[in-house]
C-alpha positions in Angstrom: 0.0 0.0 0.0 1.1 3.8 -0.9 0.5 6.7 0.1 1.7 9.7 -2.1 4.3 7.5 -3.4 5.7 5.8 0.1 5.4 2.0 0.8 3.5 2.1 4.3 4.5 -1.4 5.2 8.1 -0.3 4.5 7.6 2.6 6.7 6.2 0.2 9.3 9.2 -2.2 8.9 12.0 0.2 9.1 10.0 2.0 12.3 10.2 -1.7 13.8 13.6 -2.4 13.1 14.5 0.9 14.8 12.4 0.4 18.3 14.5 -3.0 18.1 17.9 -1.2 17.8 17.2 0.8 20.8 15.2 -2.6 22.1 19.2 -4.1 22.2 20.9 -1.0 23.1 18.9 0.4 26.2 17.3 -3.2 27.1 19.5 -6.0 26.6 23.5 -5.0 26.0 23.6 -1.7 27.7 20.8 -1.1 30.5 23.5 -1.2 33.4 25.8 1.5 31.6 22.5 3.2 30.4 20.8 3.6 33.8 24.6 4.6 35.7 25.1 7.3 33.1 21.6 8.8 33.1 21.3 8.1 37.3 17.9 6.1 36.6 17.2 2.9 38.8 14.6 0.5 38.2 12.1 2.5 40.2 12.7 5.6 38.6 9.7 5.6 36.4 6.9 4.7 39.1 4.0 6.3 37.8 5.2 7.4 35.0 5.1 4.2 32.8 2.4 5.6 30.5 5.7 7.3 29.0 6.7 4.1 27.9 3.6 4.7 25.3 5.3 7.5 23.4 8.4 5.5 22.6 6.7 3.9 19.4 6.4 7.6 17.8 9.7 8.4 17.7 10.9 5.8 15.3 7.8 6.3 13.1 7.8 9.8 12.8 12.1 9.1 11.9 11.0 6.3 9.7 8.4 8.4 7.6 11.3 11.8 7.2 14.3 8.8 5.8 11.2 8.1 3.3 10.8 11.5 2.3 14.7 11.8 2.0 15.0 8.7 0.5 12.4 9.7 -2.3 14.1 12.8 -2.6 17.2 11.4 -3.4 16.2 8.7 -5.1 18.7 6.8 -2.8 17.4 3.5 -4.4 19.0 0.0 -2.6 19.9 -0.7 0.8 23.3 0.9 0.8 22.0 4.2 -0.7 19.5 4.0 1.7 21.6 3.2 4.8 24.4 5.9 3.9 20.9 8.6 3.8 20.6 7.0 7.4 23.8 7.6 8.4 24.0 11.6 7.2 20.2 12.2 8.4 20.8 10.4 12.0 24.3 12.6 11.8 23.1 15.9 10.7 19.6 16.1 12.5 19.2 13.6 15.1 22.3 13.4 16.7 22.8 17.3 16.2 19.3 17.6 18.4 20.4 15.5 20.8 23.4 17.4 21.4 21.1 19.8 23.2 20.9 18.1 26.2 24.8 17.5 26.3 25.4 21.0 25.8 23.5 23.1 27.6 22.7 20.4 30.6 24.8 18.6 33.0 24.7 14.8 31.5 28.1 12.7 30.9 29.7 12.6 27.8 29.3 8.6 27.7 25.1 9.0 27.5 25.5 11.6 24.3 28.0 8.8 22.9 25.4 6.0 23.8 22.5 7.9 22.4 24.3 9.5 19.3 25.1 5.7 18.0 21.6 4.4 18.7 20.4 7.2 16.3 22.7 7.1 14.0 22.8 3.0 13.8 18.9 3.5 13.7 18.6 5.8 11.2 21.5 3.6 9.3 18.9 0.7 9.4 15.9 1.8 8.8 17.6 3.9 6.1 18.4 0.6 5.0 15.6 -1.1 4.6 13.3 1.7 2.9 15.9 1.7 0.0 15.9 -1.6 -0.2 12.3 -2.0 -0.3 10.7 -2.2 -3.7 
């Protein structure tokens, strides 16, 4: 199905794939490191789990701008598509994110753990909307 030219269920996939990279990043490989850097503990979010909600939108709303770049460019295959990733999860996300480094009082090691799950997540979703026929 399209929608002004844009595979939807490509959209959905590469959305997926990207909750899944920060799924392994934050949840499985680096929680420990994640939660020391950021001074969360396990209780940290009591009463405020209905946050965990939102986390879905992020990667669809990054999902549906790599399409619009990707289309632009007419970055067709996975490697075209991937290298978009890499400069938009560079340029824009990583670049935002650099906010809270800057002009807050975080640790260097969370703006290098959250720059490479943006970057690595645009870099696969980027992926697999090229790829996508």
């Amino acid at each position: 199905m399209r929608i002004n030219g844009h595979n939807v269920f490509a959209i959905a996939a590469a959305a997926v794939a990207m909750y899944a990279v920060g799924a392994l990043i934050y949840g499985v490989l680096f929680s420990a490191q994640w939660m020391q850097l950021t001074g969360y503990s396990k209780d940290s979010f009591a009463g405020q789990e209905w946050r965990m909600a939102l986390s879905p939108i992020m990667p669809a709303l990054i999902a549906v701008g790599l399409s619009l770049t990707i289309k632009w460019r007419a970055a067709a295959g996975w490697l075209p598509g991937a290298l978009t990733g890499f400069w938009m999860g560079l340029l824009f996300a990583f670049a935002a994110r650099m906010y809270n480094f800057t002009y807050g009082t975080e640790q260097p090691g969370l703006l290098a753990m959250d720059g490479a799950h943006l970057i690595l997540a645009a870099m696969v979703g980027g992926a697999i909307l090229g790829a996508w026929k």
